[in-house]
SEGUGU-952465 format. One record per residue (C-alpha): residue number from 1; residue in three letters; x, z, y. Coordinates in steps of 0.05 Angstrom, whole numbers, plus 5000, padded with zeros to 4 digits. Example, Ala and Ser with C-alpha at 12.3 -4.5 7.8 and 13.67 -1.06 7.14 Angstrom:
<nodes>
(1; "ala"; (5246; 5156; 4910))
(2; "ser"; (5273; 5143; 4979))
</nodes>
This chain:
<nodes>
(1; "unk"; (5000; 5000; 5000))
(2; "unk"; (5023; 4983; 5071))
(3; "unk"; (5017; 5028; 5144))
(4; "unk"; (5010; 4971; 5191))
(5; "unk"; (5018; 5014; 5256))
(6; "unk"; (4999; 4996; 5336))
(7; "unk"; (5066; 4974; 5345))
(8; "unk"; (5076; 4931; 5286))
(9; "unk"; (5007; 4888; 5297))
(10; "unk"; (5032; 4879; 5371))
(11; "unk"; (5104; 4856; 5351))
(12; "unk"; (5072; 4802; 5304))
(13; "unk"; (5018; 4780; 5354))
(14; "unk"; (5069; 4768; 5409))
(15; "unk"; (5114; 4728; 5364))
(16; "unk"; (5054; 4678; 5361))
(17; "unk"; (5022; 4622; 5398))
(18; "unk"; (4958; 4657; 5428))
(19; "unk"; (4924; 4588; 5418))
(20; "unk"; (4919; 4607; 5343))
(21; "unk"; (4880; 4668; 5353))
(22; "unk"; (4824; 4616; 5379))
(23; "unk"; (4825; 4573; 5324))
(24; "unk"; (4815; 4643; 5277))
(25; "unk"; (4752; 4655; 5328))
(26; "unk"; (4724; 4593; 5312))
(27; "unk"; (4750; 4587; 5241))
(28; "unk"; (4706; 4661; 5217))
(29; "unk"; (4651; 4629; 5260))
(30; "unk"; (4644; 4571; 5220))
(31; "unk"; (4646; 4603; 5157))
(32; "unk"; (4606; 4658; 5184))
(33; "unk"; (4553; 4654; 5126))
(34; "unk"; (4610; 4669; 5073))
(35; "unk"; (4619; 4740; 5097))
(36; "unk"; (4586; 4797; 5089))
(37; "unk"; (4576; 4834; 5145))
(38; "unk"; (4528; 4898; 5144))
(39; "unk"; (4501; 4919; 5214))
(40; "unk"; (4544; 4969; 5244))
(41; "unk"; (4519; 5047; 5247))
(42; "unk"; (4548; 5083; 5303))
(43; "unk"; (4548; 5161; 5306))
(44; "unk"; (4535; 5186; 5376))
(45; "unk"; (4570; 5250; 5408))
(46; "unk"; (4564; 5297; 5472))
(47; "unk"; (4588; 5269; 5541))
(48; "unk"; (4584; 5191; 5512))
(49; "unk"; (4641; 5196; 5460))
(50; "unk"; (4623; 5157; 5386))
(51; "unk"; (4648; 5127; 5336))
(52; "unk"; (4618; 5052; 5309))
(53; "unk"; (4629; 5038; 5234))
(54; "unk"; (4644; 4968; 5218))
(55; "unk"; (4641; 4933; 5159))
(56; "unk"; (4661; 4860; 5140))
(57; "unk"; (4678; 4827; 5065))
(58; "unk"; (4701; 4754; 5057))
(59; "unk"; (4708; 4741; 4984))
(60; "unk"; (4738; 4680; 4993))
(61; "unk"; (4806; 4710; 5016))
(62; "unk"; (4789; 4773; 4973))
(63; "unk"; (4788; 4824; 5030))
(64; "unk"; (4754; 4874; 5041))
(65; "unk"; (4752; 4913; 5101))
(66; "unk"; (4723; 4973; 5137))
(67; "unk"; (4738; 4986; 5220))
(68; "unk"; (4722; 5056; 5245))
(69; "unk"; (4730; 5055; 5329))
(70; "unk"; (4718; 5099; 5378))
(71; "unk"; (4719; 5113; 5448))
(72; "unk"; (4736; 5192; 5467))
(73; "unk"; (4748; 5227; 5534))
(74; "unk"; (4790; 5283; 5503))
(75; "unk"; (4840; 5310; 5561))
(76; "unk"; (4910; 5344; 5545))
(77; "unk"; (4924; 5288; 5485))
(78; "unk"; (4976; 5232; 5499))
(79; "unk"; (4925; 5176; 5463))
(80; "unk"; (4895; 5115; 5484))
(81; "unk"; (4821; 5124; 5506))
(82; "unk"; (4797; 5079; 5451))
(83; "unk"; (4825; 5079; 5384))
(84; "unk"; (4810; 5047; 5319))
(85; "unk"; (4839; 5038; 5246))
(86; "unk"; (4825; 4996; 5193))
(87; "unk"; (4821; 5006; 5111))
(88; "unk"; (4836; 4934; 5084))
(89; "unk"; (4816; 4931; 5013))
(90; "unk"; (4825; 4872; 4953))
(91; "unk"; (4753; 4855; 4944))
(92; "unk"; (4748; 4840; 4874))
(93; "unk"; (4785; 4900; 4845))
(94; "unk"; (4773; 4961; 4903))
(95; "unk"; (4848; 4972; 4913))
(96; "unk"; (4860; 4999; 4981))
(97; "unk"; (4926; 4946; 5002))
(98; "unk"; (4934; 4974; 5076))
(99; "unk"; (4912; 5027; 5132))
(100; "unk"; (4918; 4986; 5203))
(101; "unk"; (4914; 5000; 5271))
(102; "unk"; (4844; 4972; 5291))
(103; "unk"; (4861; 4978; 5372))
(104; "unk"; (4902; 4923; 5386))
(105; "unk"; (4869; 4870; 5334))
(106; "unk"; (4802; 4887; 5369))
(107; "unk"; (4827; 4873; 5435))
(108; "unk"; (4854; 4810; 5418))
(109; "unk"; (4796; 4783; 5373))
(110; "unk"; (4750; 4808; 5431))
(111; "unk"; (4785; 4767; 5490))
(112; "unk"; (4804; 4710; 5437))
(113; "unk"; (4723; 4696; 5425))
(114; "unk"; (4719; 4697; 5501))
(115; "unk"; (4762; 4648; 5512))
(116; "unk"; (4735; 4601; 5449))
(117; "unk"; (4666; 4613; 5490))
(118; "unk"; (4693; 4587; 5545))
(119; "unk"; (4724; 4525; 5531))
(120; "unk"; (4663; 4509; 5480))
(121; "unk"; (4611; 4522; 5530))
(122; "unk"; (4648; 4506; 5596))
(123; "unk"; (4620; 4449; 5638))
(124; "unk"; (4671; 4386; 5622))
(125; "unk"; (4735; 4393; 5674))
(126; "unk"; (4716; 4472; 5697))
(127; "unk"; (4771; 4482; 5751))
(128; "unk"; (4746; 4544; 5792))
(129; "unk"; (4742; 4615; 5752))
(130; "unk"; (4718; 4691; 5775))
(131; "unk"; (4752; 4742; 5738))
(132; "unk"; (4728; 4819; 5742))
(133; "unk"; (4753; 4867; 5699))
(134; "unk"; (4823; 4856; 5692))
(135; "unk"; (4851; 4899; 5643))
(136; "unk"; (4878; 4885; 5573))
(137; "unk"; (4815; 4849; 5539))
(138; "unk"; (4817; 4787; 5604))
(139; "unk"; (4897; 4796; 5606))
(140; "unk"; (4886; 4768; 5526))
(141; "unk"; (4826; 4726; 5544))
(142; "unk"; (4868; 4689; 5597))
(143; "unk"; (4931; 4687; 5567))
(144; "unk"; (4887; 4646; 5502))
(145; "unk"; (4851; 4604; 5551))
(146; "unk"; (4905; 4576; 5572))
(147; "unk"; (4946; 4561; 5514))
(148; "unk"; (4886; 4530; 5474))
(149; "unk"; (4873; 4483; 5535))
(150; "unk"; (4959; 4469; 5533))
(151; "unk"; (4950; 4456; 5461))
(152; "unk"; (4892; 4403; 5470))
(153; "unk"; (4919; 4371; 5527))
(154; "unk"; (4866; 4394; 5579))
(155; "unk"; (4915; 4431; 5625))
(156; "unk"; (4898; 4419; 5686))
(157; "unk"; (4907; 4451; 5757))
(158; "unk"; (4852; 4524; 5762))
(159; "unk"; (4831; 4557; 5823))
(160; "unk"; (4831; 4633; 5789))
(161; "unk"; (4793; 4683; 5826))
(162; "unk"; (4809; 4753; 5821))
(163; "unk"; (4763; 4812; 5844))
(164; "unk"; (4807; 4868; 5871))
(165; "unk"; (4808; 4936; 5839))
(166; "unk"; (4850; 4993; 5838))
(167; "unk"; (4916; 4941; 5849))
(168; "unk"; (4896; 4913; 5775))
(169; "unk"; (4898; 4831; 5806))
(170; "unk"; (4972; 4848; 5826))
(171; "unk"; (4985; 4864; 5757))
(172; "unk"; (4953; 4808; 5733))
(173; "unk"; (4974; 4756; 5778))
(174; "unk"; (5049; 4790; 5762))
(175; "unk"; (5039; 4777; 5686))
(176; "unk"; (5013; 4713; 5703))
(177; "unk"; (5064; 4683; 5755))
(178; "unk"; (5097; 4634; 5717))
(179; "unk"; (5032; 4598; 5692))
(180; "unk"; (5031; 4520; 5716))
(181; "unk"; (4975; 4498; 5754))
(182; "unk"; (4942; 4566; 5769))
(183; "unk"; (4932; 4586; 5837))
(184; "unk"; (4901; 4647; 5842))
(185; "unk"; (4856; 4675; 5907))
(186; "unk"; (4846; 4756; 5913))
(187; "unk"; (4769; 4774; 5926))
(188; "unk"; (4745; 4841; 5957))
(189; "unk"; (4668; 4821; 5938))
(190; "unk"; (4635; 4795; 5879))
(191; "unk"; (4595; 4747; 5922))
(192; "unk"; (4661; 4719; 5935))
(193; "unk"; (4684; 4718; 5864))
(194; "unk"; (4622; 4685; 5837))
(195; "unk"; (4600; 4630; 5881))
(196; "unk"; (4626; 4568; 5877))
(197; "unk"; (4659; 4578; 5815))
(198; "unk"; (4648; 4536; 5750))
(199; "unk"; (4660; 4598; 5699))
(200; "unk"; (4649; 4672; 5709))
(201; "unk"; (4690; 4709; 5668))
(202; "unk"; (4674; 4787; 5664))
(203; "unk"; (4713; 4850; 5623))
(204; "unk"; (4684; 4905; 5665))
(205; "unk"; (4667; 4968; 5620))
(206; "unk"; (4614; 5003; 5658))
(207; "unk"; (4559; 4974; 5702))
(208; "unk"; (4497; 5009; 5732))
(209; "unk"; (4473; 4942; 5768))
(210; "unk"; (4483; 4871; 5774))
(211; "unk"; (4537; 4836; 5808))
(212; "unk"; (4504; 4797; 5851))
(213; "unk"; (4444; 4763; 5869))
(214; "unk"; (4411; 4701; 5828))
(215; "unk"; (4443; 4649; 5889))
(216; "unk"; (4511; 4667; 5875))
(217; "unk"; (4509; 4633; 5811))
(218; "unk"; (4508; 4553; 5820))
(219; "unk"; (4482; 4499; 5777))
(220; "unk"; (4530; 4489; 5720))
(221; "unk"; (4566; 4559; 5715))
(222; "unk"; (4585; 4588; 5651))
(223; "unk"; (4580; 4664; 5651))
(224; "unk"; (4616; 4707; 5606))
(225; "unk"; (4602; 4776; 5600))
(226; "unk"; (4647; 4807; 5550))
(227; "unk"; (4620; 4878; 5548))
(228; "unk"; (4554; 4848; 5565))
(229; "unk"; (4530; 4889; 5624))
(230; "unk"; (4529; 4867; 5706))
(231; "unk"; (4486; 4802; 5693))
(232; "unk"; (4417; 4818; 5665))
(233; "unk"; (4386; 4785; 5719))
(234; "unk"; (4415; 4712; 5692))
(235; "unk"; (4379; 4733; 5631))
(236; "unk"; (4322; 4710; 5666))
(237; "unk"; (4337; 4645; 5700))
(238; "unk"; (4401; 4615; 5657))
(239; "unk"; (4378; 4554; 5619))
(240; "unk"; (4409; 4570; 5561))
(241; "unk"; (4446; 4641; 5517))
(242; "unk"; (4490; 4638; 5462))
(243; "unk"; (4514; 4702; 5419))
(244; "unk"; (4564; 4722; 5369))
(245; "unk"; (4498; 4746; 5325))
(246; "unk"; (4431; 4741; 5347))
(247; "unk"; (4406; 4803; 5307))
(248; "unk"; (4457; 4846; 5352))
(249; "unk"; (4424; 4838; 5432))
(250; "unk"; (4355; 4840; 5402))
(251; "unk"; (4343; 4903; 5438))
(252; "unk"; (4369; 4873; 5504))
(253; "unk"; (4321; 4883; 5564))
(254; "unk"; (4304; 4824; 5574))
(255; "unk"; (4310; 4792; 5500))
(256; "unk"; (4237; 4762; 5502))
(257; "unk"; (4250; 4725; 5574))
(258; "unk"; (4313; 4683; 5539))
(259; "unk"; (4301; 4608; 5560))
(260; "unk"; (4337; 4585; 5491))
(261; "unk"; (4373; 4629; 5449))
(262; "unk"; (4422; 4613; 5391))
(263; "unk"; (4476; 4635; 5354))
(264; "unk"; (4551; 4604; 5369))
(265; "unk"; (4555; 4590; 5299))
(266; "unk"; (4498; 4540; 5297))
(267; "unk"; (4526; 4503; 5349))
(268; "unk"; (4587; 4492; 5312))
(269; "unk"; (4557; 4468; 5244))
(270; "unk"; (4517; 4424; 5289))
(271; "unk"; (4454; 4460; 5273))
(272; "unk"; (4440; 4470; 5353))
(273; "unk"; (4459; 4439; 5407))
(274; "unk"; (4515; 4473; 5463))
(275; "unk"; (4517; 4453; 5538))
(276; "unk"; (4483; 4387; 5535))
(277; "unk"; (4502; 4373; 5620))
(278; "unk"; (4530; 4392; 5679))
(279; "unk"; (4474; 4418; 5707))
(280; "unk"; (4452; 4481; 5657))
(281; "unk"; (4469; 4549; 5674))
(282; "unk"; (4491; 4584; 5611))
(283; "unk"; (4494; 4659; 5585))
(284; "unk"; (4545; 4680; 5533))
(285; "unk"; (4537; 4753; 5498))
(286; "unk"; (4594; 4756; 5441))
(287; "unk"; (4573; 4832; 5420))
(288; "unk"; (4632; 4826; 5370))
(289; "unk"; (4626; 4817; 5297))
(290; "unk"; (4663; 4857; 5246))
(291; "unk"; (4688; 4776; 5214))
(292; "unk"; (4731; 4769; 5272))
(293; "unk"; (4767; 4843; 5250))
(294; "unk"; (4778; 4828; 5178))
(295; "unk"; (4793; 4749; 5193))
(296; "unk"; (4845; 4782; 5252))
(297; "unk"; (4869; 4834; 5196))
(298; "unk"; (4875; 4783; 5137))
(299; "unk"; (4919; 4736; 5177))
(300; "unk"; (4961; 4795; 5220))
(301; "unk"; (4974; 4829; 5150))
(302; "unk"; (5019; 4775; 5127))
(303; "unk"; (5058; 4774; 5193))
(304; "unk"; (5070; 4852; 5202))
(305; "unk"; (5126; 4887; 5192))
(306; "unk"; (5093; 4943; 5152))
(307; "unk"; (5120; 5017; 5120))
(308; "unk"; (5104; 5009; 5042))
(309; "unk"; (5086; 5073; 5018))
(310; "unk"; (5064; 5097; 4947))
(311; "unk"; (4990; 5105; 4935))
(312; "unk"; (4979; 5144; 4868))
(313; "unk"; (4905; 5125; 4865))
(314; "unk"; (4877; 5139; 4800))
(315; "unk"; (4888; 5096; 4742))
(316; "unk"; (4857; 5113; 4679))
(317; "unk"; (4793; 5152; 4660))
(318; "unk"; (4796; 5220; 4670))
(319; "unk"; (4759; 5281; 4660))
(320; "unk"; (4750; 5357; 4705))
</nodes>
């Protein structure tokens, strides 16, 4: 059995070409009908700390895999806010193979699927982008974005706006200086983020209210909300919202007022149809599916330097 730590799933994932991590979004999308993937149970706690529970299994590789994350305001211990681990299992036999850090593969699968969003259901030749929320999730989001569009010869030259927050566009226009063709404008106002741009882009963890108003958002925008809160009032007037799993935002607000509705996956088997002109306003929710984890996990596994240690499980029958 292997201890695949933090540090040894980051080492691995910077050694690659963050254009591959889309093709793994859209590759467990495809397939999305040969996993099994139980609806997560969450267990709520005092002051808004939980746990969720997440389960995936695609036989196909063999894997099993179960994801316990959580997000935990404890003071006076040196920890990340959220943390996660993973239990990777062989399917067919039960065999626990590796404990994982579940933190860093959720944050990339999780601004990976945004990115695959966005250059799936972007209006053809999107040059102007709001960003809000600029923190580890869009720093991965972007970083994807931009290597998937290198890799299929769509770079071109993007007008990146960034919404200024606690100095967090510094640090992201820093880590992205030496990106070709990006010019990036600093915003004090979401107003000033949002209109006039052709994709809306948002990581921002807590919201009590929309954005902005319903004009802000022009004919042919593709909004992104990756932790799905600040835009319920598109829900209303967007032509068209796609979702990770449909099952997953049926207890959104406004859930009965969707336009259209359809899952990503049906739009690439060609069961549905994606942005169809220039014109439509679309909505995407990815609520994040436990396939992306164990797809992330199955790939990462083979990659990471990992501490082998001896797991005397038992072997034979046995009696008390």
């Amino acid at each position: 059995m292997k201890i695949i730590d933090f540090e040894s799933v980051r080492k691995a994932a910077r050694a690659m070409d963050p254009a591959v991590w889309c093709d793994w979004v859209e590759d467990a999308l495809v397939h999305k009908s040969e996993f099994a993937c139980p609806p997560k149970p969450r267990i709520s706690q005092a002051d808004g700390d939980y746990f969720n529970i997440m389960p995936a299994m695609y036989e196909p590789e063999n894997v099993a895999m179960v994801k316990m994350i959580g997000r935990h305001d404890k003071v006076g211990v040196q920890r990340s806010v959220m943390m996660g681990d993973m239990l990777i299992y062989e399917a067919d036999s039960g065999i626990l193979k590796a404990v994982m850090d579940a933190e860093y593969i959720t944050t990339l699968r999780t601004g990976a699927a945004a990115a695959h969003s966005a250059l799936l259901f972007g209006k053809k030749g999107f040059s102007t982008i709001g960003l809000l929320g600029l923190g580890n999730i869009m720093t991965v989001c972007f970083e994807t974005l931009l290597a998937k569009m290198k890799a299929d010869g769509q770079e071109r030259s993007l007008i990146v706006k960034l919404y200024k927050h606690h100095g967090q566009e510094e640090r992201f226009e820093e880590r992205f200086r030496d990106a070709e063709n990006v010019h990036f404008m600093l915003c004090d106002t979401y107003k000033e983020v949002f209109t006039d741009s052709d994709m809306i882009i948002s990581a921002v963890t807590k919201a009590t209210q929309n954005f902005a108003g319903d004009e802000c958002f022009k004919k042919g925008v593709t909004v992104i909300p990756i932790c799905t809160m600040g835009f319920q009032n598109c829900d209303l007037f967007f032509d068209k919202v796609f979702t990770d799993e449909i099952e997953q935002i049926r207890g959104f607000k406004y859930f009965d007022k969707f336009r259209s509705l359809a899952n990503v996956t049906d739009v690439l088997n060609g069961n549905r149809e994606g942005r169809i002109n220039q014109q439509e306003r679309i909505l995407i929710y990815n609520y994040g599916i436990a396939i992306h984890d164990v797809y992330f996990a199955m790939k990462l596994m083979d990659q990471a330097e990992g501490k082998d240690v001896e797991y005397n499980f038992c072997k034979e029958k046995y009696f008390i």
